[in-house]
C-alpha positions as CSV (number, residue, x, y, z in Angstrom):
1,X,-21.9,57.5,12.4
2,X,-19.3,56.0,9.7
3,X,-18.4,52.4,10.2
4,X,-14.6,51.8,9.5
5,X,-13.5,48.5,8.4
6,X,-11.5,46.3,10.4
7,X,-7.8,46.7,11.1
8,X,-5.5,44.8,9.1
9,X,-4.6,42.7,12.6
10,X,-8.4,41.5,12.7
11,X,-8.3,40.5,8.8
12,X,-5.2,38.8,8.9
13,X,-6.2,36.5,11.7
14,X,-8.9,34.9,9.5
15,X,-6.2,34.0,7.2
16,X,-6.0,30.1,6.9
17,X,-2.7,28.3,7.5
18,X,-1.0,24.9,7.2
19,X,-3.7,22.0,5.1
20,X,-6.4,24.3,5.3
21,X,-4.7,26.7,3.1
22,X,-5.4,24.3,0.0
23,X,-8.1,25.9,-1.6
24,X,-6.7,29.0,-1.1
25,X,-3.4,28.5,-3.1
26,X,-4.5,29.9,-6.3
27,X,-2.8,26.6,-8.4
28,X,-4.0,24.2,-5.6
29,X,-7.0,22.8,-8.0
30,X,-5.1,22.6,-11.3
31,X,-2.0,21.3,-9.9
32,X,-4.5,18.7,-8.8
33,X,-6.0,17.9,-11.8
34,X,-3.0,18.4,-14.0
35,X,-1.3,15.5,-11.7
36,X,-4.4,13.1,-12.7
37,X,-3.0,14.1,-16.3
38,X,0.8,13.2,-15.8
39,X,-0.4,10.3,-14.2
40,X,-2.8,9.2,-16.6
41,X,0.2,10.0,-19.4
42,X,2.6,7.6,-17.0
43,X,0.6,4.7,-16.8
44,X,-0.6,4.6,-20.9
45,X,2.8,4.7,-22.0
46,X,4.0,2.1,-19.3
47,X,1.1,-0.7,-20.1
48,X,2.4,-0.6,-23.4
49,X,5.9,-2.5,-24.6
50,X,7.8,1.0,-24.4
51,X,11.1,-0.1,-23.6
52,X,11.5,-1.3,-27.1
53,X,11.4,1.9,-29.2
54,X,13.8,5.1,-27.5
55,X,10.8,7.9,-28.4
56,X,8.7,6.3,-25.4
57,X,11.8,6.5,-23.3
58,X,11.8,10.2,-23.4
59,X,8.4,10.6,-22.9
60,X,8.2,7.8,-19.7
61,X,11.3,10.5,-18.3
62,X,9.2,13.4,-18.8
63,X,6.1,12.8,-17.6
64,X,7.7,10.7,-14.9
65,X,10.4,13.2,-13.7
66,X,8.1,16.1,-14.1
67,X,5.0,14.8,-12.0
68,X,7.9,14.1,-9.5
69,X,8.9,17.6,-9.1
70,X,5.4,18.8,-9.5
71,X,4.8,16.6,-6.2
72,X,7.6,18.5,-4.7
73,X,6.8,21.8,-5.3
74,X,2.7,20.5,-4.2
75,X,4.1,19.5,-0.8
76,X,6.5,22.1,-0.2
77,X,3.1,24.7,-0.5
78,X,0.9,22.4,1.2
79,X,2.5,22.9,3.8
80,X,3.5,26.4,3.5
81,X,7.5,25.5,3.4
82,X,8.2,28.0,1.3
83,X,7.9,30.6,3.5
84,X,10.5,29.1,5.7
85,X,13.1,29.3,2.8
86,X,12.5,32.9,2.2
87,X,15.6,33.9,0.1
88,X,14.5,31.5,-2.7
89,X,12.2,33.9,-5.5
90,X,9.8,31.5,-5.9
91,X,8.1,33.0,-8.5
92,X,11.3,33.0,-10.3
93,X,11.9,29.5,-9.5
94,X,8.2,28.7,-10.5
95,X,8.0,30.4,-13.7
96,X,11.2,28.9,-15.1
97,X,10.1,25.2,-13.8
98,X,6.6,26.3,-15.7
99,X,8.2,27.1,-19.0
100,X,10.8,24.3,-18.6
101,X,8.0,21.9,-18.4
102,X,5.7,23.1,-21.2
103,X,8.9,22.7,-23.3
104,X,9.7,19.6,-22.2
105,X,6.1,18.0,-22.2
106,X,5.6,20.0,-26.0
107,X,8.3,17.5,-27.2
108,X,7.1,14.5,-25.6
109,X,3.5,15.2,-27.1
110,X,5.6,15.9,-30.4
111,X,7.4,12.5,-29.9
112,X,4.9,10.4,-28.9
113,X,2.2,11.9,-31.3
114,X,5.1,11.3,-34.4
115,X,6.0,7.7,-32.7
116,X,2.3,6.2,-32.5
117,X,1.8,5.3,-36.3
118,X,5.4,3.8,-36.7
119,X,5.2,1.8,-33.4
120,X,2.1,0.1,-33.5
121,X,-1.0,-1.5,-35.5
122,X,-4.1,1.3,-36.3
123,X,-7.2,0.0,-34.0
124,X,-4.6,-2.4,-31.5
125,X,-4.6,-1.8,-27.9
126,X,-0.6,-0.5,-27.6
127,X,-2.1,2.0,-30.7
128,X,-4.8,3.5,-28.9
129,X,-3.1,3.4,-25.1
130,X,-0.3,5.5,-27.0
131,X,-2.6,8.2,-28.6
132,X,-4.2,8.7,-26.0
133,X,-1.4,9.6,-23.9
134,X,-0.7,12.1,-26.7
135,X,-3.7,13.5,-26.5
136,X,-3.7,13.8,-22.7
137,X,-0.2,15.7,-22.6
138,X,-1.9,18.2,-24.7
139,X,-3.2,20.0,-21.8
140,X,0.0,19.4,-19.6
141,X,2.1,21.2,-22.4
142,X,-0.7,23.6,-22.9
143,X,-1.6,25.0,-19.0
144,X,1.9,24.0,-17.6
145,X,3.1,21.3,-14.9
């Protein structure tokens, strides 16, 4: 005798919902880590005196303002609120924020990377918190937000 598999009804009970449902979200583990990077990005460019040259302004609003909305869009998947606002395409909504963000972070790393040498002293402490958030955003610019 042939075995038959399940019926969809039996497969689609094992489905997991709500918090559970983290590891399952396919961009669950990079939005993770990628959030680490924005962060890390945030709090270089804010230990150093950044208020006094305008090219760290626009890199303290992007990776400020863009881990912001990442957080959004994290919670509103977390916990599966998407699915409640059914008529938005999020895919649409996610591919545009994606390629709005790896522009916006590809000129913050271009700012900041261009700003480091004129801002501060080679070997200081402000020089090396500053390239390093340029070399952090690499990977923010690169894999998206």
């Amino acid at each position: 005798a042939a075995k038959f598999p399940k019926p969809v009804s039996a497969c689609l009970r094992r489905i997991p919902r709500g918090p559970e449902a983290v590891g399952v979200l396919g961009d669950s583990g990079p939005v993770s880590s990628l959030q680490v990077l924005g962060l890390l990005v945030w709090a270089l460019i804010a230990d150093t005196p950044y208020h006094l040259y305008p090219a760290y302004g626009w890199v303290m609003f992007v990776a400020v303002f863009l881990w912001l909305v990442t957080i959004v869009f994290f919670i509103l998947y977390l916990f599966q609120l998407h699915m409640k606002l059914y008529m938005v395409p999020w895919p649409l909504v996610l591919m545009i924020f994606n390629v709005g963000a790896t522009v916006l972070y590809i000129t913050a790393f271009i700012t900041c990377s261009a700003a480091v040498e004129l801002t501060s002293l080679k070997g200081t402490r402000p020089y090396n918190q500053r390239a390093a958030a340029s070399v952090s955003m690499v990977p923010r610019g690169v894999l998206g937000s």
